[in-house]
N, C-alpha and C positions, 0 to 999 in steps of 0.2 A: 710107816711115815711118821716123823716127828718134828714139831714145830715149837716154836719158841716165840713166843710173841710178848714181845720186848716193850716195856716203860708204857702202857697203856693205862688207864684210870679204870682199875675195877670194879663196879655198882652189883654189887650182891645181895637183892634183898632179903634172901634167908637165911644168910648170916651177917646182915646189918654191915655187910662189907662196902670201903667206900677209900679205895686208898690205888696211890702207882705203884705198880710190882710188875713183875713178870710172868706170863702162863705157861708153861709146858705141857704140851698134846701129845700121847704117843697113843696108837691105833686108835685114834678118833676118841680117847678120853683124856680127860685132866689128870695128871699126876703126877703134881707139886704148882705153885703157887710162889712165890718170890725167890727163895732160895732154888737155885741149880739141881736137880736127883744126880745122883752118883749116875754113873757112864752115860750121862744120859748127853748125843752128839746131833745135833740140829740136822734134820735133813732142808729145814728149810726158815727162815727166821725173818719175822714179820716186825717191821717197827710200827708201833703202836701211838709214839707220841701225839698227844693231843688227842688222841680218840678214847674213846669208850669200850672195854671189855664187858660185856655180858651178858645172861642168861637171852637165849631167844624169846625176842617180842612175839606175843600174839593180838591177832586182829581178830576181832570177834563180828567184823563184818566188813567183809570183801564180797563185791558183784566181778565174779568171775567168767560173766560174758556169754558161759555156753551153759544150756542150747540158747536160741534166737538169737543174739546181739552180739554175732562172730563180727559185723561190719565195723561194730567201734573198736573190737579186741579182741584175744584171742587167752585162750584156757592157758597155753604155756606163756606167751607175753604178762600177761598178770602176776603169776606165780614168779617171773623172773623178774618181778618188778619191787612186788613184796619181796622174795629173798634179799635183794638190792637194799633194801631198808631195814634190815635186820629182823625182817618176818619168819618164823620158823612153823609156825603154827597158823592155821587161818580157817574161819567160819565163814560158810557162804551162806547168803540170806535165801530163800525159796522163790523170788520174783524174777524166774526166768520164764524162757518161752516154749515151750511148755513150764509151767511153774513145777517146782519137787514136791507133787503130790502124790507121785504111783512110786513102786520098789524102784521098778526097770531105772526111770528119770534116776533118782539116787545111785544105783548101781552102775550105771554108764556113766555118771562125774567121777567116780570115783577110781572107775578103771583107767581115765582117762589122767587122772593126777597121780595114778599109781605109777605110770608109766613118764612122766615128763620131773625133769629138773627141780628143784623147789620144795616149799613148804609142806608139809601134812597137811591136808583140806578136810576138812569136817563138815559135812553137810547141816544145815540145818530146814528142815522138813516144814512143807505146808501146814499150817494147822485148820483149813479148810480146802475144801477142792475147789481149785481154780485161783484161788485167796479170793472168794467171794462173799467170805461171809457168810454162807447158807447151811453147807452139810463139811459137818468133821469129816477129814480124812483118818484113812487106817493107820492109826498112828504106830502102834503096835505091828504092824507089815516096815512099815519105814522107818521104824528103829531097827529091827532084824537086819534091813537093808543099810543102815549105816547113820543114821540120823540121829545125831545128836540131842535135839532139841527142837519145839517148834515156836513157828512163828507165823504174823498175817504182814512181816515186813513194813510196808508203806501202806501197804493199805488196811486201814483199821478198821474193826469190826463195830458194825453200828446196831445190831440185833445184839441185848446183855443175856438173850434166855441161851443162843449160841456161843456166846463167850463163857457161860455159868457151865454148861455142860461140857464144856473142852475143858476149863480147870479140875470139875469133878473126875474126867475119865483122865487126866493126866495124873491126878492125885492121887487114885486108884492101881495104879502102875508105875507111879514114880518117875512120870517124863517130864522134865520143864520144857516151861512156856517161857518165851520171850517176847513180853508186851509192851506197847508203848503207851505211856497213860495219858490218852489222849480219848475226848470221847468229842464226836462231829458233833453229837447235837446238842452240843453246850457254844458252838462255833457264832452263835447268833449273841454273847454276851462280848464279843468284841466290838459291834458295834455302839451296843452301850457303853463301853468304858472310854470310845472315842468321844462322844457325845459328852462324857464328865468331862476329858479333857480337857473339850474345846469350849464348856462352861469355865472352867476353870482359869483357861486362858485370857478368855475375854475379861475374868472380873481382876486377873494381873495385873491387864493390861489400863484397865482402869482404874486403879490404886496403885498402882506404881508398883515401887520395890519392896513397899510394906505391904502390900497389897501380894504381894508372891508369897512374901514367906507366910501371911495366912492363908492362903489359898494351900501352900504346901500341908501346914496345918490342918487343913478341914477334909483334905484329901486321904492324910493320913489315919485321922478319925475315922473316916469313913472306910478304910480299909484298902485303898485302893493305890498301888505304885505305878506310876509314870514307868516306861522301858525304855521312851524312845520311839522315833518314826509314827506318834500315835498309840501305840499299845499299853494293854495296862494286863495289870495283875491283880486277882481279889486276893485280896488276903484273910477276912474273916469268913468268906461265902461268900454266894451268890445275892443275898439278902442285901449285901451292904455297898453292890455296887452300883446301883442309882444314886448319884449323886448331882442333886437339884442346886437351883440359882439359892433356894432358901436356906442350906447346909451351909453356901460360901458367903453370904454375903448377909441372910439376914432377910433380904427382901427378895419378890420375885418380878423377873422382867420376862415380859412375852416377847417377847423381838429377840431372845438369845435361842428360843426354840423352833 
């Protein structure tokens, strides 16, 4: 089979390519690029224009539904939804039902995508049983079985002597971990920084528009960025985000607390 696909915008980031041209396919590889190959007679010739040539996108985190949540979707629907987008490659996260903590869970996704339409799936393995947080799984059993890497997904791990002990025995062996740096029991500093805000706010609102931009001012001293909808960001630590009426303004009012 050979294909020509004609006036397309080639994006090549390993060789910094970035230009219209033409591709030539013959038994499912490239070979040649703008210029024509000698005999080379199109069995089939794709116009390109205005679209994009290249390299297969990978998603490094797709919920491919199976096992438990066949009811929203389904193992091959996914896969042909990703190919659809230019997915060639795709990582499944472990938050299924049963989660990918045993071989077997791994070994049955993967027969299962060996056989259907679509992208290459790469598992990526629990990094605790159940994703509870509690006890490591055999990480070393579910690499063997296909497992790329692990992960506690969406649910993060609130115990650090269990988190310290999955980096040492990944380090050990050479498996990454996929974290999210997120820790729950720091989750109680967002309401302090609402609490700046809404100081902040009020003493805006009672200095007017000079009054903003020191209030911005003091805010920023203080380390602390507005987001939006209420949230904030520390920026120097934890230390710097109490920010009192006496920071903004100078004086203290009990009626703003």
């Amino acid at each position: 089979m050979k294909i020509h696909i004609r006036s397309g915008r080639i994006i090549d980031p390993m060789s910094t390519r970035d230009e219209i041209a033409d591709v030539f396919v013959a038994a499912g590889k490239i070979v040649a690029i703008g210029e024509t190959p000698p005999d080379f007679h199109a069995n089939r010739i794709i116009d390109a224009s205005g679209l994009i040539v290249c390299p297969g996108l990978v998603d490094l985190s797709v919920r491919l539904r199976e096992p438990g949540f066949e009811y929203r979707a389904t193992l091959e629907s996914e896969m042909l939804a990703a190919a659809a987008g230019g997915i060639t490659s795709l990582a499944c996260p472990p938050d299924t039902d049963p989660p990918l903590d045993e071989p077997g869970l791994v070994e049955m996704l993967k027969f299962r995508a060996k056989n259907l339409p679509g992208p290459r799936v790469y598992p990526i393995g629990a990094l605790t049983q159940k994703l509870e947080g509690k006890l490591l799984t055999e990480m070393a059993e579910l690499t063997e079985a296909g497992c790329r890497a692990f992960t506690q997904a969406d649910a993060v791990p609130t115990d650090p002597q269990v988190l310290l002990r999955a980096m040492q025995y990944a380090a050990t062996f050479g498996f990454s971990l996929w974290l999210r740096p997120q820790d729950l029991t720091l989750a109680w500093l967002k309401r302090l920084n609402v609490a700046a805000v809404s100081l902040a706010n009020n003493h805006a609102r009672d200095l007017g528009e000079t009054g903003l931009a020191e209030t911005r001012r003091a805010l920023e001293t203080a380390g602390i960025v507005a987001l939006g909808q209420g949230e904030l960001t520390a920026i120097e630590g934890v230390e710097l985000v109490a920010l009192t009426d006496l920071d903004v303004n100078g004086s203290y009012r009990n009626d703003l607390i």
